[in-house]
N, C-alpha and C positions, 0 to 999 in steps of 0.2 A: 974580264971574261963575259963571254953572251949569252946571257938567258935566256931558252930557248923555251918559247909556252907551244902548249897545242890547242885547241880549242876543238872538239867535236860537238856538232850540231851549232853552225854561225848563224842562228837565229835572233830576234828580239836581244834576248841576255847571250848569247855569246858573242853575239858581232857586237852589242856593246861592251863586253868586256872587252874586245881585241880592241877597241878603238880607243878603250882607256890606257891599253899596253902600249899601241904600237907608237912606233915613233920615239918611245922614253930612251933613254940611251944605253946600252946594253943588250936591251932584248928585241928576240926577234919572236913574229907572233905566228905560225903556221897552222891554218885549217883545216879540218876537214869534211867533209861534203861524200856525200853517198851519188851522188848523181852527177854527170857532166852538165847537166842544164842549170843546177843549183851554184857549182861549181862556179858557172859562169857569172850567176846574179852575186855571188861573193867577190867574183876580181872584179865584176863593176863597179860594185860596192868599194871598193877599196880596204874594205875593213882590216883587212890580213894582209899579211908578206907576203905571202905564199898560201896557194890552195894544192891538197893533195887528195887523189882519191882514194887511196892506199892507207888502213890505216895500217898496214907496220913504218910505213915512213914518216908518220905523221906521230906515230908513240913511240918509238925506237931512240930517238936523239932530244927529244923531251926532259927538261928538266920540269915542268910541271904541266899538267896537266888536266883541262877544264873541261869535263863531261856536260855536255848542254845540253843533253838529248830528253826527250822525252820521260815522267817519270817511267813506266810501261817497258821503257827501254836499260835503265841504267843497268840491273844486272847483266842484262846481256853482251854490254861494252863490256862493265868489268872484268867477266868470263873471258871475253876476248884478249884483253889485257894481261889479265894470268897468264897468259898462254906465250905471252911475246917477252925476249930478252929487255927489257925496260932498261936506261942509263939506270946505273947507280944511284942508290938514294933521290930517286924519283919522286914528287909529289901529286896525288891523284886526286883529285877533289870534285863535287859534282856542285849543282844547284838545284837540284829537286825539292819539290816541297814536302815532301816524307823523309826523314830521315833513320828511321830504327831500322827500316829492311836493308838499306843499300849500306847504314855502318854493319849489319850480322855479315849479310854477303861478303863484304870485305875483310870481315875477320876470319871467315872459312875459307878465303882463297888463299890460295898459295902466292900471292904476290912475292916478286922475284926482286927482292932488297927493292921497294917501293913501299911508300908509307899513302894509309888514304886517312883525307880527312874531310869529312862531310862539311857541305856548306847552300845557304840558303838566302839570296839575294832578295830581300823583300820588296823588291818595287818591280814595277810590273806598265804596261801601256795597252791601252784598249785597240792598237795597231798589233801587227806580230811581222813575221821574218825579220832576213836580215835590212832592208829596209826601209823597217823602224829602226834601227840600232841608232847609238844614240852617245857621248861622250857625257853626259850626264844624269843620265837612268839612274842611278845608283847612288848621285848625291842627295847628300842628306837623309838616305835610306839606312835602314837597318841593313847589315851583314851577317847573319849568323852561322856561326862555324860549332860544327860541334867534334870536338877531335877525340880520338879515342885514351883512355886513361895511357896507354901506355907509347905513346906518342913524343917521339922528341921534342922537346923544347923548340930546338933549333929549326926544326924542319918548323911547326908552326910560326916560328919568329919570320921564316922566310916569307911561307903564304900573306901572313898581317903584311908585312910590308909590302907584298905585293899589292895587295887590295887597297892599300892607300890611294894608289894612283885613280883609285875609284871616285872615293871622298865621299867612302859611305862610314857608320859609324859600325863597328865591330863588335860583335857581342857573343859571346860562346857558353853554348848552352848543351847539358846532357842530350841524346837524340831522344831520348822517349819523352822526356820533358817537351821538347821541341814540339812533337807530334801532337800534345796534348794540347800545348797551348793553339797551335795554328789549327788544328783541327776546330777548336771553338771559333775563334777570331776567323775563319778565313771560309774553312771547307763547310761547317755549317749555316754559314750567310748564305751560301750557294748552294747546300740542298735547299732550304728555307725558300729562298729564291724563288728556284724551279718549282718546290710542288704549288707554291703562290700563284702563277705563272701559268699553270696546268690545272689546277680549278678552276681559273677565271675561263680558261682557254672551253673547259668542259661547258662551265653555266653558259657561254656563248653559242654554243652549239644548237641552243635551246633559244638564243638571244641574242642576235646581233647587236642590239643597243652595249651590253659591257663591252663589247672594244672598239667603239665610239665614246666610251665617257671614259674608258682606261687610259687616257694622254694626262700628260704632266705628269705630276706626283706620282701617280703608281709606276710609269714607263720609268722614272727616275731611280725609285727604289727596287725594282727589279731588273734593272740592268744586266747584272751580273749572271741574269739566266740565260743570257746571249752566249756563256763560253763558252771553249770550245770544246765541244761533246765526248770526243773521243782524249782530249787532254783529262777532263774531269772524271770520265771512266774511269783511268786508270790512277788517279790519285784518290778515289775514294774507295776502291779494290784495296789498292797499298794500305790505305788508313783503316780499313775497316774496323781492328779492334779498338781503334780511337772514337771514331765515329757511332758506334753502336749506343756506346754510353751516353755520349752526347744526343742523340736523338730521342734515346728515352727520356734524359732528363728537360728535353726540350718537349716532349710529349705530356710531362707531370707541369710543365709549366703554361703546357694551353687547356691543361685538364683542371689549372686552378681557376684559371681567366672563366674556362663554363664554370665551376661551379660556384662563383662570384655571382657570374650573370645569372642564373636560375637562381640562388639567394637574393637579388637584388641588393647585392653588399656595396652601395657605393661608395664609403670609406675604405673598402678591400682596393675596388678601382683606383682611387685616389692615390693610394698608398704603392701600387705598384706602378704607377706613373710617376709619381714623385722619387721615388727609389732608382727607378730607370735614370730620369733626367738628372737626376743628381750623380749619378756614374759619370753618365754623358757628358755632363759640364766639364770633369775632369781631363779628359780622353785629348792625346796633343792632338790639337788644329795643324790639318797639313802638310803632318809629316809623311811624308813616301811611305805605301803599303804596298800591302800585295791587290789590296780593292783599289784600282786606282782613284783619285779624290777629283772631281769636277770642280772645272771653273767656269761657270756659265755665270749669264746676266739673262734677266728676262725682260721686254722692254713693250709696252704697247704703239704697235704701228696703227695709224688711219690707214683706210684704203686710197691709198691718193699716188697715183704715178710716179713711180720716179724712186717715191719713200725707200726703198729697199738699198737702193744704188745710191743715193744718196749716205744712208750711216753707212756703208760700207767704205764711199772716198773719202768720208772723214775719218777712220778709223788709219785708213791708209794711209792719208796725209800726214798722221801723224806718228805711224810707225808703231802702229799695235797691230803686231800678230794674230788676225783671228785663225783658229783651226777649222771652226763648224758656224756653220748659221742656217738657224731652218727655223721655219714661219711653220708655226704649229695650228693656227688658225686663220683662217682670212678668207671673210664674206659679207657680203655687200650692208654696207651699214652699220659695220660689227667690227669693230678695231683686233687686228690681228694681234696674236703673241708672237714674239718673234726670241727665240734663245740663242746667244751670241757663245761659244765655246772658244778656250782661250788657252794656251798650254799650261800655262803659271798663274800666280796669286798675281804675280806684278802688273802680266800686263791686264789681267781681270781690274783691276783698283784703279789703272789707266784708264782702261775704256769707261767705267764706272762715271769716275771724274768728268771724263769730255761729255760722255751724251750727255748726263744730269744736266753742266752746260750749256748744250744745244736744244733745252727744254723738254728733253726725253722723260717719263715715268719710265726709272729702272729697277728693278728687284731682284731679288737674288733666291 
């Protein structure tokens, strides 16, 4: 028999989930797309069997079902969803990074013999649409699924094994639990980010010298204040009552650092640097998040012609993938930085290897 997936919103994570389905033997993977223009970067893409703009054709003959849309949006599909005669013992599941509101909503709706089971792909690419999709997003990433208590066995048995073809690793966790935890680890790195990010931006206002010394290091750890505005809106709406706590307690935690620094308590300092690092050390290297992980190299170039094209044909020659390369400084006299960006750890260790070879100063 053919299992038939749908996928709404073939973005980032849904055009790579289709690209992990399609093709397996069995199933067949149908899109769908709110727009003829998007429609169309999906059949180019290839990613799906079929694009449709209709969602009752697109949920109607669905034996499972991949909600990809924005979090701001999931009730809204659901609602839609109740409404539609759905196959028989249907599977509904989304990937949003909240998950307490959209398992309530699914428990007040009248889904029509369809079962939902929330889920949350934790890996993530600093690209977006469909695109980026990708058949390997999701390996070696966290999966987490959080199914509701009264959920069939079976029907879950089906989803894992669907998710296999991902070749991420499956972990199921209560939703509110869920929220708790990601809210720490994910959503407040990214307030934290932001207001970092929006002081600087303020003292500059007064001084344009902070964002001529703000390169390297700070652009690195603020990254993440790049997302995207209106995604992050609406996940920290959703998470609110997760979020709230967390701020506070991140608020008692820079209200101890002042009162350190006005004690002049440098053993307090000590102690909370060492307590940090010591987490840290522990923390996997590498593994797929939802922060995505950099693989850069840092290298000093001379100013001297040529220098740039030059590591580039021997990166080439030798079949390392670079993604990014940008010359962070370069002025007359003054040996530029130059940071080489790299999709993987592997081919990052690659290139590593050859410059140092070619007499390069490389860092990381």
């Amino acid at each position: 028999m053919t299992m038939q997936i749908s996928i709404f919103g073939v973005g980032l994570i849904g055009g790579s989930l289709a690209l992990c389905f399609k093709g397996k033997p069995g199933i067949t993977v149908t899109g769908y797309a709110h727009t003829q223009e998007y429609a169309d970067q999906v059949t180019a893409k290839g990613v799906v069997d079929k694009v449709t703009l209709s969602v009752e054709e697109a949920a109607q003959n669905a034996d499972v079902i991949f909600l990809c849309v924005p979090v701001g949006s999931l009730e809204l599909y659901m609602k839609r969803l109740s409404e539609i005669s759905l196959k028989p013992g249907c599977i509904i599941t989304d990937v949003g990074s909240t998950k307490a509101s959209i398992a309530e909503c699914a428990s007040r709706l009248a889904l029509q013999d369809a079962y939902f089971i929330g889920g949350h792909p934790m890996a993530g690419s600093e690209r977006s649409g469909v695109g980026a999709a990708s058949t390997v997003l999701f390996e070696n990433a966290y999966y987490v699924l959080t199914p509701p208590g009264q959920i069939p066995q079976e029907k879950l048995d089906i989803l894992i094994e669907l998710l296999s073809h991902t070749r991420a690793h499956i972990v199921q966790v209560e939703p509110g639990l869920h929220d708790e935890i990601v809210g720490a680890i994910s959503h407040l790195p990214h307030v934290i980010a932001v207001a970092l990010v929006n002081q600087i931006s303020a003292y500059n206002d007064d001084n344009p010298l902070y964002r001529t010394l703000a390169a390297g290091g700070f652009r690195d750890i603020t990254r993440i204040a790049s997302s995207d505005p209106i995604v992050w809106r609406d996940i920290l709406l959703n998470n609110r009552n997760v979020m709230l706590p967390l701020l506070r307690d991140w608020n008692e935690g820079i209200q101890q650092f002042m009162n350190m620094l006005e004690e002049k308590d440098g053993p307090a300092i000590e102690e909370a640097f060492r307590r940090a690092g010591e987490f840290r050390s522990v923390l996997p290297e590498r593994r797929k998040g939802m922060i995505v992980s950099q693989y850069d190299l840092y290298l000093d170039v001379p100013d001297h012609p040529g220098i740039i094209g030059r590591i580039a044909t021997d990166l080439g020659t030798n079949s390392i993938n670079l993604s990014n390369m940008q010359i962070i400084e370069s002025r007359e006299d003054v040996p530029g930085v130059m940071r080489l960006s790299f999709r993987n750890e592997v081919e990052q260790e690659r290139a590593k290897e050859l410059l140092l070879s070619k007499g390069h100063s490389v860092y990381q």
